[in-house]
Structure formats: structure tokens, C-alpha cells
N, C-alpha and C positions, 0 to 999 in steps of 0.2 A: 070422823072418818069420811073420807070422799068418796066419790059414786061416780061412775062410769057406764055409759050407754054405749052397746054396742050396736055398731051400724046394720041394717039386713045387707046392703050391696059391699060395695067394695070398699078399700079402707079409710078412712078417713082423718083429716089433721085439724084438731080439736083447736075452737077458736076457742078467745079470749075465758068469757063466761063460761066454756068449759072446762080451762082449767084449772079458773078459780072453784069449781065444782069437784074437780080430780083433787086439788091439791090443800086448797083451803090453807088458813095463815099457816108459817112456820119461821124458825128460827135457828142462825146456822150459830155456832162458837160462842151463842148466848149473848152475840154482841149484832150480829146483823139480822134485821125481824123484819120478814117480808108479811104484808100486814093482804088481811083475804079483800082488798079493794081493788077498783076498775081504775082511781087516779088519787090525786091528793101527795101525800106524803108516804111514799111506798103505794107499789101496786103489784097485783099480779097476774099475768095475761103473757102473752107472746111474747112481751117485754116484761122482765119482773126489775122491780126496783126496789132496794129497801130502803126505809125508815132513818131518817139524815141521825148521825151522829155528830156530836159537837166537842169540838178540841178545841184548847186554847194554846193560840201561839202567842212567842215570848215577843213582846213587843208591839200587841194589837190590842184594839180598844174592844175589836169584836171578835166574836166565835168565828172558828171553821167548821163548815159541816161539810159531812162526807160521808156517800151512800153508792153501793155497789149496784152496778146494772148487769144482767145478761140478757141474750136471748133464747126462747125455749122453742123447742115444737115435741110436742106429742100424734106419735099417730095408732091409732085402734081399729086392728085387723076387722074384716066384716062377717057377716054369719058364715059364708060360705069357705072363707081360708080358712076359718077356724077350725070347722067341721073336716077338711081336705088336708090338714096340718097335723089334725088328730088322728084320722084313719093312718097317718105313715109311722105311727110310733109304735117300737116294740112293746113296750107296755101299755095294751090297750084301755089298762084302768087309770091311766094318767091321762087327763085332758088338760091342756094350758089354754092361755090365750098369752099375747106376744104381745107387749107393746112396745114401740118405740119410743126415744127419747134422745134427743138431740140437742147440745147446748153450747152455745157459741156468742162471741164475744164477749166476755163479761171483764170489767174496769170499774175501777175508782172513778169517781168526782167528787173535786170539793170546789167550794163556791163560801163566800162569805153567808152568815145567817139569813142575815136579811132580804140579800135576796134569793140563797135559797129558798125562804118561803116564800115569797112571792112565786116563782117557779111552780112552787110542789102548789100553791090554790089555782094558778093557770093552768093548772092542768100538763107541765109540759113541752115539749111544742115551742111555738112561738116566745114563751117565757125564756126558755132554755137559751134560744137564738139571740135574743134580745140580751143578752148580758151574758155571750159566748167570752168576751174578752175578761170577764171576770173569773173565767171557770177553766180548772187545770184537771186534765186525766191522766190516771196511770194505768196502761192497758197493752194490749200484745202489739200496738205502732207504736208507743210514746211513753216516757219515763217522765211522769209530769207536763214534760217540753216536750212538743211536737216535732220530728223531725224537721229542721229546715224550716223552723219557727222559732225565731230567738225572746221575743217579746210578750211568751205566755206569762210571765209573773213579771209585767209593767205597768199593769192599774190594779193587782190586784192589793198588793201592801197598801195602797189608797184607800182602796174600799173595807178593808181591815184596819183601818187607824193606826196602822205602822208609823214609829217616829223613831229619832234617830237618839232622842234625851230618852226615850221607853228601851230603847236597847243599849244605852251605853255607848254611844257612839260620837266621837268629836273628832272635827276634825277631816273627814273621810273623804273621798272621794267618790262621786257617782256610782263608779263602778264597783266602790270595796261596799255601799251602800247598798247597791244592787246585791250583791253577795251576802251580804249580813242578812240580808231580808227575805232571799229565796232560802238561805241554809236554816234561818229560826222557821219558816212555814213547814221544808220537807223534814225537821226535826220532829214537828208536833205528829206530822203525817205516819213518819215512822214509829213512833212511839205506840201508835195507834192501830199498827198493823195493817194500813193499808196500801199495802207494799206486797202483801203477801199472797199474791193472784193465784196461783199455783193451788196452793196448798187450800186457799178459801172455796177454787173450783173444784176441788175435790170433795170436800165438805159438803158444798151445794147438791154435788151430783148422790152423794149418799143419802144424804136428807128426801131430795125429790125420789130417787129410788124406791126408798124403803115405805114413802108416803104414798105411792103406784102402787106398790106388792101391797099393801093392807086396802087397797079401796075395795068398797063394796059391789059388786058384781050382779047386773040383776038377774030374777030370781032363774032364770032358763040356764045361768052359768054357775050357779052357786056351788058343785061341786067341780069346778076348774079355779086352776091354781094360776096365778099372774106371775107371767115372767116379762122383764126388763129389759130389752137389747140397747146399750147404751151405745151410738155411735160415736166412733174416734170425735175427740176434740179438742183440742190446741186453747192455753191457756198462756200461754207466752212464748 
């Protein structure tokens, strides 16, 4: 169960290490496991990242992995709103505190294994940049393919050992090649549910919710109840 400090002044927007403290590992649809770490392979902080999953597409020598990202912020009222929030309620024996919770962007990446891991021990970052052209998002700008970017999957059948005798293919033309080879990637993708932005941000937000409403409260609050204000957020 997680622990929550609340501020004496005014309110405050919990970094990284505290919300690995609020939140601690958890896991949405039993398939995406955001793991209680600062980096590596999944993390959780202002950025939460989960744990790469690996598909196999028809026609590659190598795995696809694919791990969803959002972004969080928490903020926790201070001693003083608390107390001035409480005095306005008609039932004076009900004390809350109020947190907020705010959650925006959240998308698919996949990237081949390999260098997925590489990525997830750099920490990140510059890993990430560095073999952008390998790596395709599905998120609230971009359906795999980036707007106004045609050449997101043109190294990446490369780096997955795409071949045209593994998929059955004689004969073809560049472009029916291109086609064969983007449509076996977003088949594994699909198969896999990472398609399902909507429905997966909905999940996330009741998971984080319900893992707020149980944190532990210290001891000057222990008879106040935690409530949630979850702010509007766009998932595609």
C-alpha cells in the first residue's frame, strides 16, 4: 500500500520518487505491468512506462516489442486547504483530502527486441533518439504512421529480418513488398491489443485511482477519507 505526505504550505505536484511511493508497481488487463522502478525496462515517475511485451510477426526473424507510455501528474492539497475545505462541508464529521490526478498522452511503441533493450539499459533518452527510425507509435497524432511521414516502416522490416521467401512472396513489386510487410507488422500489433488506446486509458486511470483511494495517510490524517478529482483527458 502507498504513503502519501502531506504538504504544511500549499499544494504540491509530487515528483518522480513520490509517486513511485504513492503508487508502487501495478498492472492493468494482466498484460501491461508497470514495474515500481526509476528506469530500465518499465518505469514509474511522471513518465510511467510499462514492461516491453514481445509479438511475433509473420515473416521476421525477430520479436516486436511493445510497451505503452503516459504521462502523470499528482497533486496534494496542503495542511491548510484541507482544513478550509473541511470547515465548508455540511457533514462536519466527514473530512477528505482531494487529490488530483491528471493523465495525458499515453501511446503504443514498438521497436524490434534488440534494440528495444538496448533503449530500456540506456535509460531512455538518447537510446530512444538514436534508433527513432526504427520505432513506430500508435497514439492521439499517429496511427503507427506519422502524419506527413511516409517512411515510418522503411528500416524497420530490416531490423526485424523481414524476407519476402518468410512471407511467401515472388515476384512482387516494391511497393506490394512494402505492403505485405507493413500489413504482417500491424497484424501482430493488432492481435495484441495495442490498438486499443481508449479503452487501455481507461483501465490505467481506475487502476491509479483506486491505488490513491487505499494509500496510507499519515498519522494526523488517518481518520480522513481520499478523494480523487480526475481531470478531463483525451485518449484519442
Amino acid at each position: 500500500m502507498g504513503k502519501i505526505t502531506i504538504p504544511k504550505s500549499g499544494a504540491k505536484k509530487l515528483d518522480g520518487s513520490e509517486i513511485r511511493t504513492l503508487l508502487g508497481a501495478f498492472t492493468v488487463q494482466k498484460t501491461w505491468v508497470f514495474p515500481n522502478q526509476r528506469k530500465g525496462d518499465g518505469c514509474i515517475g511522471m513518465m510511467c512506462v510499462s514492461k516491453s511485451e514481445y509479438v511475433t510477426v509473420k515473416g521476421a526473424k525477430q520479436k516486436l516489442g511493445i510497451h505503452a507510455t503516459f504521462y502523470l501528474r499528482v497533486f496534494v492539497p496542503g495542511k491548510i486547504t484541507i482544513e478550509r475545505e473541511n470547515k465548508k462541508k455540511v457533514k462536519k464529521n466527514t473530512k477528505e483530502i482531494e487529490l488530483t490526478l491528471k493523465l495525458s498522452d499515453l501511446h503504443f511503441t514498438a521497436r524490434p527486441k534488440g534494440i528495444g533493450d538496448f533503449v530500456a539499459d540506456s535509460g531512455g533518452g538518447g537510446g530512444a533518439m538514436l534508433y527513432k527510425d526504427y520505432t513506430i507509435h500508435w497514439g492521439v497524432r499517429n496511427d503507427w504512421v506519422h502524419k506527413g511521414k511516409k517512411d515510418d516502416f522503411k528500416k524497420l522490416p530490416d531490423a526485424l529480418g523481414m524476407s519476402n521467401q518468410a512471407l511467401g512472396l515472388q515476384n512482387v513489386t516494391a511497393k506490394e513488398q512494402r505492403k505485405a510487410y507493413t500489413d504482417a507488422i500491424r497484424d501482430a500489433l493488432d492481435k495484441h491489443g495495442a490498438t486499443q488506446l481508449s479503452f487501455l486509458g481507461v483501465k490505467i486511470t481506475e487502476a491509479i485511482v483506486t491505488r490513491m483511494r487505499n494509500a496510507t495517510l499519515p498519522k494526523d490524517y488517518e481518520d480522513h477519507k481520499i478523494k480523487v478529482k480526475v481531470e478531463k483527458q483525451r485518449w484519442n
